[in-house]
C-alpha positions in Angstrom: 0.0 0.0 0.0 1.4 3.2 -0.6 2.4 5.3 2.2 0.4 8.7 2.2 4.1 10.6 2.8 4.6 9.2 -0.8 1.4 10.3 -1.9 0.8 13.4 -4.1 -0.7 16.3 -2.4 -3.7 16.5 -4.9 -4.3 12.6 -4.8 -4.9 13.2 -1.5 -7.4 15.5 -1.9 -8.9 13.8 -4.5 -9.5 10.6 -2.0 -10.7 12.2 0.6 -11.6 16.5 0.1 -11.9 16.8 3.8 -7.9 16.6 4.0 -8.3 19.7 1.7 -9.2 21.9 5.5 -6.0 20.9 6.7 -3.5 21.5 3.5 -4.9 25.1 3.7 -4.1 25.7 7.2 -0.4 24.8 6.0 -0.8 26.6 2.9 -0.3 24.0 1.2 -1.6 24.8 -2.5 -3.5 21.3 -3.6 -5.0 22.3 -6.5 -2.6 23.8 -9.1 0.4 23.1 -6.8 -0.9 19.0 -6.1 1.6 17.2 -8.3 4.5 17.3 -5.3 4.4 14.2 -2.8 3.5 15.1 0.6 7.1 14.6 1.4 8.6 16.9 -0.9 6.2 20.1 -0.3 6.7 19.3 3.8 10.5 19.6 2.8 10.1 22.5 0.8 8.3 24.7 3.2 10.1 23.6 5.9 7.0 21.3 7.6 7.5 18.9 10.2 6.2 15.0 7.8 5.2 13.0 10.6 2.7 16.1 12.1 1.0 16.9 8.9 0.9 13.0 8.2 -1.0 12.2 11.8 -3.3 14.9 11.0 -4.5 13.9 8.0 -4.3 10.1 8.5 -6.6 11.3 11.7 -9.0 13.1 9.7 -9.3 10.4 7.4 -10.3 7.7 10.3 -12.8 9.6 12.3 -15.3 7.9 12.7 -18.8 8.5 14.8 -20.1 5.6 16.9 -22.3 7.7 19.5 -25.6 6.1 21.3 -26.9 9.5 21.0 -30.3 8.4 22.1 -28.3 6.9 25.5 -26.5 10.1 26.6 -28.1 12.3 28.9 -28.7 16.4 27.9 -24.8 17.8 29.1 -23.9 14.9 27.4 -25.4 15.6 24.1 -24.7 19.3 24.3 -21.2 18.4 25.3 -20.8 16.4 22.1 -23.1 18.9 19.5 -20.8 21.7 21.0 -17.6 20.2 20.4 -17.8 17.9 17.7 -21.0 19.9 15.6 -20.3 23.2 16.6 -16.8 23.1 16.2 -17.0 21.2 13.2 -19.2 24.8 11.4 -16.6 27.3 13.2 -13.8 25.4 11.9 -15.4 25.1 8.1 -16.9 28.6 7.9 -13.3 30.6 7.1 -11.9 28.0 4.6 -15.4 27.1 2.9 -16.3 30.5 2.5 -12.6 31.1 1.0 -13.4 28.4 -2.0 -16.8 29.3 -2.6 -15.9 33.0 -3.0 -13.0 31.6 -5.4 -15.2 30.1 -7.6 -17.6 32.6 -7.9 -14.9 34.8 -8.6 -12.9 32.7 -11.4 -15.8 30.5 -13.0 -18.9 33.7 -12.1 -18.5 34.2 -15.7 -19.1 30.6 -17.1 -21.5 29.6 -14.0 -23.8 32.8 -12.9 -25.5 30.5 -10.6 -22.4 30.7 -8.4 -23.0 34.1 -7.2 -26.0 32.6 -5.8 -24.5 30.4 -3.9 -22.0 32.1 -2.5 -24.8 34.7 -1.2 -27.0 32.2 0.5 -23.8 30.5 1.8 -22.2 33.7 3.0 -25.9 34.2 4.7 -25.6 30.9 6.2 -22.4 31.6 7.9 -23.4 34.7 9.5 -26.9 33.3 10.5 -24.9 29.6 11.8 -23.1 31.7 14.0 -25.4 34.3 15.7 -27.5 30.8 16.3 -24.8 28.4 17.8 -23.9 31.8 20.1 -27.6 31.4 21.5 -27.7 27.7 21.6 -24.6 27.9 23.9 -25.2 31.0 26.0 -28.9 31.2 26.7 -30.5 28.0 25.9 -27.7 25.2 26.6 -26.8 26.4 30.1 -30.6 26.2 30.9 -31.0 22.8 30.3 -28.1 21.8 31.8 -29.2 23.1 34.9 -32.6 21.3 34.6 -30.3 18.2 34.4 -28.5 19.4 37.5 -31.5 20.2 39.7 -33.2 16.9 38.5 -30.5 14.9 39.7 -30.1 17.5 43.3 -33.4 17.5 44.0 -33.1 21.3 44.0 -36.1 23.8 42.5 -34.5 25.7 39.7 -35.9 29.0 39.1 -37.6 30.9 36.5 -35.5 31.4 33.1 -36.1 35.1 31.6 -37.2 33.6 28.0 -40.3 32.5 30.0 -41.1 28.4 29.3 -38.3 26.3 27.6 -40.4 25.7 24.6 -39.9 29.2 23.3 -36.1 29.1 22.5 -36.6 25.5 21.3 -39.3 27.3 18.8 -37.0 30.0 18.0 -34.0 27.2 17.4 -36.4 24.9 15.4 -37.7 27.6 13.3 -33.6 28.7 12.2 -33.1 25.1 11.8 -36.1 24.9 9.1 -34.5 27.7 7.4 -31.2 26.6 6.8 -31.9 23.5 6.3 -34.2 25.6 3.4 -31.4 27.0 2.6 -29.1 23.9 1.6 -31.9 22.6 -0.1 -31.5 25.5 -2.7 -27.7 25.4 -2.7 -28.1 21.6 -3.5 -30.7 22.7 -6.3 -28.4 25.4 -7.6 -25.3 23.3 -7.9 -26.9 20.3 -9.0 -26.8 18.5 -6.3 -23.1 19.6 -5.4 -22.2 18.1 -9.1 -19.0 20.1 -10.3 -19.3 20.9 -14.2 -16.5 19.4 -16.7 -14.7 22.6 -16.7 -14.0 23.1 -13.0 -10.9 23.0 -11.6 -10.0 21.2 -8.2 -10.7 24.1 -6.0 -14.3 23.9 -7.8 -14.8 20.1 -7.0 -13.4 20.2 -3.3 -15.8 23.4 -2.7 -19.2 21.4 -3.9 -18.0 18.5 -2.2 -17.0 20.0 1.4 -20.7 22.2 0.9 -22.3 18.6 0.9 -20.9 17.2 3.6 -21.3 20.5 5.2 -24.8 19.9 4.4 -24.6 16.5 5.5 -23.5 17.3 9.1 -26.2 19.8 9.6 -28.2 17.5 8.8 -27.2 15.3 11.8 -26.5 18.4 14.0 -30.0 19.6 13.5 -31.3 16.0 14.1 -29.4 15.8 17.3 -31.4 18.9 18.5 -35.0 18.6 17.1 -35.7 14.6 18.3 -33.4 14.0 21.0 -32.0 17.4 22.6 -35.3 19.2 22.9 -37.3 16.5 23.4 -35.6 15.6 26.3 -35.4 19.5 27.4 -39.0 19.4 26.9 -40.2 16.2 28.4 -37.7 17.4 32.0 -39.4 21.2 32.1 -42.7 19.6 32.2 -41.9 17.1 35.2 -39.6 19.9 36.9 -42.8 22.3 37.1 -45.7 19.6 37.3 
């Protein structure tokens, strides 16, 4: 088997697009630049091999074997913070970056990517303003239901009134972004790259899918587990 030190930089990226994220954060150029072997670019900027070969040999086992449906809520939000959370904070910068690219370079050839790029720059700034109220006004509230479940201890009042209104409000932003990916699916064919696109243009509709593909499961975590279990704790904390 050939040793991924040995392996091109833009095989690499062809085999798995997620290892795309972390040649970036080297800048590492995979797309024009991806006919050098990992260990020959490493050596030519000066990189340290075996670092940059555990991180992408990492990313490329990761793997997701949760009972979500067994964890209790810190334990859920523990997980959609830092896996989910972190995942969208992490991918914003560098998937804004090649979406703006190829609006920029193929705009001309494919006027459907300035759409994209301005419901995906919406996204980002919507994404964020909600996973800021997930973790400082809603989150911290239903950990402490947890806690004073488990102390025996009343818990007061929240100022947002009953739990069920910042679950609506959450539900509602989740129906519109997922509304949202639906039409950046429709505008890009279902994330197909045309003949003429370059790497940058293949590794930009493939990380918006699985980008899609992850809010998918991050939203899922919420709506029938998180909040159902927020919900179903309220009700016996103030029956």
């Amino acid at each position: 088997m050939e040793q991924i030190t040995d392996k091109k930089v833009g095989k690499i990226v062809a085999e798995n697009f997620r290892t795309a994220r972390v040649f970036t954060s080297y800048g590492i150029d995979f797309c024009c630049g991806g006919a050098v072997k990992l260990s020959e670019v490493c050596e030519k900027k000066g990189l340290d091999l075996d670092q940059l070969s555990s991180e992408l040999t990492q990313l490329m086992q990761e793997a997701d074997e949760q009972q979500f449906d067994q964890m209790s809520m810190t334990e859920l939000i523990d997980h959609i913070v830092s896996v989910h959370h972190k995942y969208v904070e992490d991918t914003l910068p560098v998937l804004k970056f090649y979406v703006d690219k190829i609006a920029r370079v193929h705009g001309d050839r494919h006027p459907e990517l300035a759409e994209v790029r301005r419901e995906f720059f919406e996204a980002s700034d919507a994404l964020t303003a909600h996973m800021k109220k997930e973790e400082f006004i809603l989150f911290p509230y239903l950990k402490a239901m947890e806690a004073a479940a488990k102390g025996d201890f009343p818990l007061s009042k929240p100022h947002f009134g009953h739990v069920q209104n910042p679950i609506s409000m959450m539900e509602e932003e989740h129906e519109t972004e997922g509304e949202r990916f639906r039409k950046i699916a429709q505008l890009t064919n279902q994330y197909t790259a045309p003949a003429d696109g370059c790497q940058t243009y293949r590794v930009a509709f493939a990380m918006l899918e699985e980008f899609e593909q992850d809010l998918h499961l991050h939203i899922h975590l919420e709506n029938n587990l998180l909040f159902e279990k927020g919900l179903n704790l309220y009700q016996k904390l103030n029956s």
